[in-house]
C-alpha positions in Angstrom: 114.6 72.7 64.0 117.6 72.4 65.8 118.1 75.0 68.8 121.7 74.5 69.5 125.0 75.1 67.4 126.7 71.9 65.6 129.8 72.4 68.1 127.8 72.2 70.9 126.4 69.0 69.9 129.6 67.5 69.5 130.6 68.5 73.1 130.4 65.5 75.8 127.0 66.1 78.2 127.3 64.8 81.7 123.9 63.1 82.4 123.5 64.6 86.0 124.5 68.1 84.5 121.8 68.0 82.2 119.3 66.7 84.5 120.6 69.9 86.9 120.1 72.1 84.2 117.1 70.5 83.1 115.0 70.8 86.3 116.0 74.8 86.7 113.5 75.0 83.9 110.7 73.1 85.7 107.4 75.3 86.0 105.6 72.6 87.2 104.8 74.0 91.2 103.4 70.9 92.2 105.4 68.7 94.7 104.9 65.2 96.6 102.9 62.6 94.4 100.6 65.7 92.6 103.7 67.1 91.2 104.6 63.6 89.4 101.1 64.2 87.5 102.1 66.7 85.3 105.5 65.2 83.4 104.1 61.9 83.7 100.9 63.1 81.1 104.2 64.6 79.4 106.1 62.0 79.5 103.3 60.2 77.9 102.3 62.7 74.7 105.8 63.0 74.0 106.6 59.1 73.9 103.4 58.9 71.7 105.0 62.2 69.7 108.6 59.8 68.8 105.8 56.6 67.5 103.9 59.1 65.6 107.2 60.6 63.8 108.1 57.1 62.9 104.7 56.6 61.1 105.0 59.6 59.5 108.7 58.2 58.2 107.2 54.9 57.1 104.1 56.7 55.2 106.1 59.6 53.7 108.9 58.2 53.2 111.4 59.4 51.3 109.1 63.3 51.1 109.9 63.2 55.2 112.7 64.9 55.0 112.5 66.9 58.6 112.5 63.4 60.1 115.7 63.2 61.9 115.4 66.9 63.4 111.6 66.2 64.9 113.3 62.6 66.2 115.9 64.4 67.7 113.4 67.1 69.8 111.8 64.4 70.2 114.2 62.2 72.0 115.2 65.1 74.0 111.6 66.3 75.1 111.4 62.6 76.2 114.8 63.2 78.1 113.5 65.8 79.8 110.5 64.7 81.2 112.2 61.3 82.6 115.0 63.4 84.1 112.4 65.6 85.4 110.8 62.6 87.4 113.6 60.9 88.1 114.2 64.7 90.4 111.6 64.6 91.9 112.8 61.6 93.3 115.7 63.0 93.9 117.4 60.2 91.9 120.7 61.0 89.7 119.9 60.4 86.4 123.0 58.7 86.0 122.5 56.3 88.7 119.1 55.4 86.5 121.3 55.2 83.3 123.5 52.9 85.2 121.0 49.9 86.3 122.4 46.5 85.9 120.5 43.5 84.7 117.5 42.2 82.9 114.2 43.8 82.6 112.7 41.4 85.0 115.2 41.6 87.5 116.5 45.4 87.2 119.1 46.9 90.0 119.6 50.3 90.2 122.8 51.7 90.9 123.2 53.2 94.6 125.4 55.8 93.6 125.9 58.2 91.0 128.4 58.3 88.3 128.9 62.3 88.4 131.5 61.7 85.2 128.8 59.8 83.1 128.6 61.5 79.7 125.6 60.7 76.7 128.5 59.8 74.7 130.0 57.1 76.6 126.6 55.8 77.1 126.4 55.0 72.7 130.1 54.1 73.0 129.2 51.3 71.0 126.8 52.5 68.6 125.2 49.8 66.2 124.7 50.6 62.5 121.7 52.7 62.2 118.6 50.2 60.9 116.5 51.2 58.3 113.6 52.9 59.5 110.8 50.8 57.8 112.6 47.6 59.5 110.9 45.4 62.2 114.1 45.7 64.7 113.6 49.5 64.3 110.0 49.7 64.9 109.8 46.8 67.8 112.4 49.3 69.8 110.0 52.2 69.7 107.2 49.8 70.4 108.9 48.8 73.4 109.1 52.1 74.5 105.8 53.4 74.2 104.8 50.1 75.9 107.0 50.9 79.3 106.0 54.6 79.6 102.2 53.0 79.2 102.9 50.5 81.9 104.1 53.1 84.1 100.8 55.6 83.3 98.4 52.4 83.7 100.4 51.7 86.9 99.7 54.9 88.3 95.9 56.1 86.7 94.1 54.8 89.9 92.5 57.5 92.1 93.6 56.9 95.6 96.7 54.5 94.8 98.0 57.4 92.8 99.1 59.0 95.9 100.6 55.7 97.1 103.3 55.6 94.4 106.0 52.8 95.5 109.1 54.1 95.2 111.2 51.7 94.5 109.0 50.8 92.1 108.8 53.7 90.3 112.4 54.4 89.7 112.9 50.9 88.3 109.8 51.6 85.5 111.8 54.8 84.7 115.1 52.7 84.5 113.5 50.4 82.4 111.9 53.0 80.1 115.4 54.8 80.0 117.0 51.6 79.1 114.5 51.4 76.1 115.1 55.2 75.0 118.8 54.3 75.1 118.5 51.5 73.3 115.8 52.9 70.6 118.6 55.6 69.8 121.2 53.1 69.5 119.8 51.2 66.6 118.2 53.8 65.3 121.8 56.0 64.9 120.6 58.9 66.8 122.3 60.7 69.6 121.3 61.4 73.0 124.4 63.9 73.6 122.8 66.2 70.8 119.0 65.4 71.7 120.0 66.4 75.2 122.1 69.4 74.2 119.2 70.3 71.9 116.7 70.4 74.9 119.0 72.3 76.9 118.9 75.0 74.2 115.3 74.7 73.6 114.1 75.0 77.1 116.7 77.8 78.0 115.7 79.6 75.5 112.2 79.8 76.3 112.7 79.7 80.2 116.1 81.2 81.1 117.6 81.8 84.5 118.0 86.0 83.2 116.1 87.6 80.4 118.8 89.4 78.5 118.7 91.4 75.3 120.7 91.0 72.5 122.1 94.3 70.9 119.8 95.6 68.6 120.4 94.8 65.1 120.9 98.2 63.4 123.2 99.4 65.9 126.1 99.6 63.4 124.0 101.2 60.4 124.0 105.0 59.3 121.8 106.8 62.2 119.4 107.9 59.1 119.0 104.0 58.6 118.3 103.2 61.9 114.4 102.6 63.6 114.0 105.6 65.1 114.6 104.2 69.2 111.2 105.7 70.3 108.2 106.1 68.1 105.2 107.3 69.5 102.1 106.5 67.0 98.9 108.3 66.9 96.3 105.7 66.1 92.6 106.8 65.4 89.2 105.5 64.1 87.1 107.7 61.6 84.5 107.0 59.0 85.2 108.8 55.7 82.2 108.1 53.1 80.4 105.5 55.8 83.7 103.1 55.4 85.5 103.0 59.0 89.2 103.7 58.7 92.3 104.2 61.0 95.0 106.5 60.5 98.2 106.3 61.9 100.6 109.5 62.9 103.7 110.2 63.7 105.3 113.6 64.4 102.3 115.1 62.7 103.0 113.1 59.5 100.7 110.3 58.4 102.2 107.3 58.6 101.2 104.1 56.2 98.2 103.6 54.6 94.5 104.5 56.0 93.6 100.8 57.1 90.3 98.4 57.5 89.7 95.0 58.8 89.7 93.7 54.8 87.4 91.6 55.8 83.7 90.9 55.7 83.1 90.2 59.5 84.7 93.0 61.7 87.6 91.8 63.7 89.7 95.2 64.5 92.4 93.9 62.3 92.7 97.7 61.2 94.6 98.0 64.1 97.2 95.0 63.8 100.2 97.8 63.1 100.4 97.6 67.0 101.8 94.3 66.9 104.5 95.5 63.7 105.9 98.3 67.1 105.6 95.6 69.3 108.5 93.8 67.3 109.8 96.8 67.2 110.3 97.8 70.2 111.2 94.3 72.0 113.0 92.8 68.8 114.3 95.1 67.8 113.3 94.0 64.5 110.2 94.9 62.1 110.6 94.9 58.5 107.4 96.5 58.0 108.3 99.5 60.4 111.4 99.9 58.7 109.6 100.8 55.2 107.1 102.9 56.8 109.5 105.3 58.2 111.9 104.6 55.3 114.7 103.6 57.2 116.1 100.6 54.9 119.6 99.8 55.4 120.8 100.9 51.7 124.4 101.6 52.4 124.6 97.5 52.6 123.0 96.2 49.5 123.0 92.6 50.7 120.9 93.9 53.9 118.8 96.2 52.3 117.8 93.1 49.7 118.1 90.1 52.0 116.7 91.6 55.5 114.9 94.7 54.9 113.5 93.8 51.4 109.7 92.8 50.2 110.0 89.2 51.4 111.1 90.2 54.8 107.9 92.7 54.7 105.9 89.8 53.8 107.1 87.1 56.2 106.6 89.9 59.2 103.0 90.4 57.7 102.5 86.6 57.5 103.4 86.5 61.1 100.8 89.0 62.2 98.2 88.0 60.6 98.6 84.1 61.5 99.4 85.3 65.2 96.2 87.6 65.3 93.8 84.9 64.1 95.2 82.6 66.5 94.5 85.4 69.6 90.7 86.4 68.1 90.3 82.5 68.8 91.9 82.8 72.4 89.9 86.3 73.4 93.5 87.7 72.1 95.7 86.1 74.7 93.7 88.7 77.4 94.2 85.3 80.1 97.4 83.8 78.4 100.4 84.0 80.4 102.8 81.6 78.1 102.2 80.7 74.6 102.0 77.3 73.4 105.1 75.7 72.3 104.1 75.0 69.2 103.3 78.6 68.1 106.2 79.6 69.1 108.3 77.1 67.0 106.3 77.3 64.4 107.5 81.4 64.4 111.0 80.4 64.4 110.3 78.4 61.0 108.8 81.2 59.5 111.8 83.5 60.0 114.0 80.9 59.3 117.2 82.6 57.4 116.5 86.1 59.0 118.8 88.0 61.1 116.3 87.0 64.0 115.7 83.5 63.5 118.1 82.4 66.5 116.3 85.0 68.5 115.2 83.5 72.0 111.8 82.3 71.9 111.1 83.8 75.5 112.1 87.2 73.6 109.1 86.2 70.7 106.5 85.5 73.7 106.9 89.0 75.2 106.5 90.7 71.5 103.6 89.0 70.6 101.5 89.1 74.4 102.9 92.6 75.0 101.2 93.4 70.8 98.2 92.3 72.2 98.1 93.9 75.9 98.1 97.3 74.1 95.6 96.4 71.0 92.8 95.3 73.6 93.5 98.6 75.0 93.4 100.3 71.3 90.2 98.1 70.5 88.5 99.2 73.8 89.4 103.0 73.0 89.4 103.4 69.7 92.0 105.5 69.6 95.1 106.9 71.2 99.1 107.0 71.5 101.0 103.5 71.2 104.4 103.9 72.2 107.7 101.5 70.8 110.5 102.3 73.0 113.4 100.1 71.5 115.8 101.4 74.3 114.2 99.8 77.2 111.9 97.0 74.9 108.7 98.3 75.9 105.3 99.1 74.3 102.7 100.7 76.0 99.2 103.0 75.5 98.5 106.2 76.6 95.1 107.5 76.0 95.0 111.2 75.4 94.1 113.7 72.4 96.1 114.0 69.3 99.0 116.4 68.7 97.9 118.3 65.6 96.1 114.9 63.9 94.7 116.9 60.6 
């Protein structure tokens, strides 16, 4: 999945632009030799990440067909963590890019080239090798071999926090030489690997969280989700079977719901997380039926965005993000999601109106579901309230209004 736009990959990336841009998004607290710890494991999984990609090329081949979009996130998670280091050294990555001579007798340069571009730097590109070839594979090889010189290097206990400096920048020279070079051969480019970082990264850690417009803004008002919805949920047995019921305005909302499943989970109360879209993506498929608010004066909408696959995929999401919390005490200690969850939401709403939506944006929906359902679970009923306005959700324990 590529992150950034087709005529942003095309435009020229300075290398110590990128690397500016790139450490902003550093989480990683840590300074001195302890902070080093962190994206050299990273460096690490994701050198091991490129090999594994190319063994999934040479064993699937030609079914592989997502191979040059994973190369390229790839390449540029590997980007990221080299720049990263090279930072904390307080070393240009250009200057690193710029290291003259052999691999046994690297220099690198004392200054920085502040006009170096990722471009310039595969000015002459060879003709891409066939993956399954030995020239191909020996490249990535060589690559995985520096970075695991450079952890090996570096494993010890105590000489850990002796790191040699000088000798450290050259190993990352060298290993940026050989992620250069892999590229190269390969026919992959490092201005849209590093433009595609950029755009992944920001989009999960930016510098200011902002909203886009909500997406119904322009629709009939009647077609609209309402902007605050305040939802009676509550927990009854009718004929020894427990149900929940959902109200709204005094109306029942939905259908009564159960868990649907043989051991008892609380999944009766998963329409908190359909709000939670809601209300901070302004986006829920499912909502939208429930208070019949489908855009039907655009049929292409009303099919295509609002219709039963839509309802499906946002279900699909639910339920796979739920199971994955009731194995993680339902994110109760989880600050940031995992990468990969994350991505993997993006895939699902691939061709939906939110499928560029930031994935900072998809965090906050899905921990902010789950802050109010442990509060739900732990009540057993109450008010959950969507406010798509401000991109809130929140619980309010207190009686019903007129719940019949």
């Amino acid at each position: 999945m590529l992150y950034c736009s087709e005529s942003l990959a095309t435009k020229p990336l300075l290398l110590d632009s990128y690397q500016l841009r790139a450490r902003l998004a550093d989480q990683n607290r840590r300074v001195g030799a302890k902070g080093l710890r962190i994206p050299l494991l990273g460096l690490f999984g994701e050198s091991g990440s490129l090999l594994s990609q190319l063994k999934r090329a040479q064993r699937e081949q030609p079914t592989y067909s997502t191979y040059d979009v994973s190369v390229i996130e790839e390449l540029g998670d590997v980007l990221w963590y080299l720049s990263n280091l090279a930072s904390r050294h307080r070393v240009p990555l250009s200057a690193l890019a710029r290291a003259r001579g052999t691999d046994h007798d690297l220099r690198i340069a004392k200054s920085p080239s502040s006009t170096l571009t990722f471009l310039e730097l595969q000015k002459r590109r060879l003709p891409r090798v066939e993956r399954s070839t030995k020239t191909f594979e020996m490249d990535f090889f060589a690559l995985g071999g520096a970075v695991g010189k450079l952890m090996s290097e570096y494993s010890e206990g105590e000489r850990f926090e002796l790191i040699d400096r000088g000798t450290f920048l050259l190993h990352l020279a060298r290993t940026f030489r050989l992620v250069l070079r892999a590229a190269d051969k390969a026919g992959f480019s490092l201005n849209l690997a590093a433009h595609n970082n950029l755009a992944k990264i920001e989009s999960r850690w930016p510098k200011k969280h902002e909203y886009p417009p909500l997406l119904d803004r322009h629709a009939p008002e009647d077609e609209q989700l309402p902007r605050r919805i305040e939802m009676y949920f509550l927990e009854k047995e009718v004929n020894r079977k427990t149900y929940v019921f959902q109200r709204c305005k005094g109306i029942n909302i939905g259908d009564r719901l159960t868990d649907n499943r043989m051991k008892k989970d609380d999944y009766r109360f998963h329409d908190v997380f359909h709000l939670a879209y809601a209300a901070i993506l302004g986006w829920s498929p499912v909502t939208r039926a429930l208070f019949q608010v489908k855009r039907k004066s655009d049929p292409l909408i009303d099919e295509n965005q609002d219709g039963a696959r839509a309802i499906l995929i946002e279900e699909g999401i639910a339920t796979w993000i739920f199971h994955h919390g009731a194995e993680n005490k339902y994110f109760r200690y989880t600050t940031n999601l995992d990468y990969t969850l994350l991505k993997a939401i993006r895939t699902f709403v691939s061709g939906y109106e939110v499928e560029n939506y930031p994935l900072w944006q998809w965090q906050r929906a899905v921990l902010e579901g789950f802050k109010v359902f442990r509060k739900l679970c732990k009540r057993r009923s109450g008010w959950v309230i969507a406010d798509l306005k401000h991109h809130s959700i929140s619980f309010r324990e207190s009686p019903p209004r007129a719940i019949g």
